[in-house]
C-alpha positions as CSV (number, residue, x, y, z in Angstrom):
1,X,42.6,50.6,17.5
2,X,45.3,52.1,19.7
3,X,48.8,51.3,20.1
4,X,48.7,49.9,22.7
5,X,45.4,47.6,22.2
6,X,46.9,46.6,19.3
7,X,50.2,45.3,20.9
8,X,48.1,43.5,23.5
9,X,46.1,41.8,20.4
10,X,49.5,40.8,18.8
11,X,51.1,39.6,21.9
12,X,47.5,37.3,22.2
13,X,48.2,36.0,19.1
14,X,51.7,35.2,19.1
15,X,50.6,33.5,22.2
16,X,48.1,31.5,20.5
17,X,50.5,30.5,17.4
18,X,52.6,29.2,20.0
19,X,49.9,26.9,21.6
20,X,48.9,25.9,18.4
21,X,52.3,24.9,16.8
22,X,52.9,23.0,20.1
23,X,49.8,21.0,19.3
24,X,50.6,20.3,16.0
25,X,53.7,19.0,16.9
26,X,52.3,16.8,19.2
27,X,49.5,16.0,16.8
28,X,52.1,15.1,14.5
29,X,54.6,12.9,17.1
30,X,51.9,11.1,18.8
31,X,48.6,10.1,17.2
32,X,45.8,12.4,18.8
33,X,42.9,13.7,17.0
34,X,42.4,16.5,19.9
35,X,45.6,18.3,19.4
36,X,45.2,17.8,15.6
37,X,41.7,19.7,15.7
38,X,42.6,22.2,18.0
39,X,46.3,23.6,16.4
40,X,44.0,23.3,13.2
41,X,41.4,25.8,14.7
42,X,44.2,28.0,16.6
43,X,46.3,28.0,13.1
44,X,42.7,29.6,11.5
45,X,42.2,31.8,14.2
46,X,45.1,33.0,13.9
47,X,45.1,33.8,10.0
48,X,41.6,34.7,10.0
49,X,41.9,37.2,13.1
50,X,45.6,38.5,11.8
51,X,44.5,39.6,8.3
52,X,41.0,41.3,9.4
53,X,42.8,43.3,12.2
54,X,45.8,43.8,9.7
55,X,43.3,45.8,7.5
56,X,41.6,47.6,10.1
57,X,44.8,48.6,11.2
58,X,45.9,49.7,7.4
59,X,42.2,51.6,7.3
60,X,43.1,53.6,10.4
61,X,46.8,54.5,8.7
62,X,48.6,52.5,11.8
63,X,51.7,50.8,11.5
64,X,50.4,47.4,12.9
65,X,48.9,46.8,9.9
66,X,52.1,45.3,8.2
67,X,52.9,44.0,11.7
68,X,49.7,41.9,11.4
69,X,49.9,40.5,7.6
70,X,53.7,39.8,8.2
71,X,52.0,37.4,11.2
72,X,49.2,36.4,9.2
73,X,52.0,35.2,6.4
74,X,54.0,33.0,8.8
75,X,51.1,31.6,10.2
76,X,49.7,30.6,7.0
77,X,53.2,29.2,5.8
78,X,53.4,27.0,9.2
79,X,50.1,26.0,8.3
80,X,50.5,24.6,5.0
81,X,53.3,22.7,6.5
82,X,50.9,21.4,9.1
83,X,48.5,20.3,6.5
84,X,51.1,18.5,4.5
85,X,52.4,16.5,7.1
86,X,48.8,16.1,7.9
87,X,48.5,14.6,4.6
88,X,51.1,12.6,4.4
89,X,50.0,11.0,7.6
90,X,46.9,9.7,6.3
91,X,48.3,8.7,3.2
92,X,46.1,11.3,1.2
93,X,49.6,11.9,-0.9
């Protein structure tokens, strides 16, 4: 992947943590399954797509690599959060 690719790919998922994190907090404020599902698929996305181009990047000796697993590691702590309020919604806790 080349630089520049791989600032365009970051940027797109910056982009999408933000969407997502906006629908969780909406999820969260006002009772709607919609946002719920989709800042819960953008929140995996965003892991999912963070980590597998974080090692591609590491495989190729670029320096998005950490870039990417840094992300991938913020996302995933926002996303615990997510799910615990989540929980503590529904009373599962």
């Amino acid at each position: 992947m080349e630089t520049r690719n791989g600032l365009i790919t970051f940027g797109l998922f910056v982009l999408l943590f933000a969407f997502s994190f906006v629908f969780c907090l909406d999820a969260l404020s006002i009772p709607n399954n919609l946002y719920g599902v989709l800042a819960l698929i953008g929140f995996v996305i965003c892991i999912t797509a963070s980590l597998f181009n974080g090692i591609v990047a590491r495989q190729n000796g670029e320096a998005l690599g950490v870039w990417f697993s840094s992300y991938a590691v913020v996302v995933s702590i926002v996303f615990v959060w997510y799910l615990t309020r989540v929980g503590s919604a529904f009373k599962w806790w």
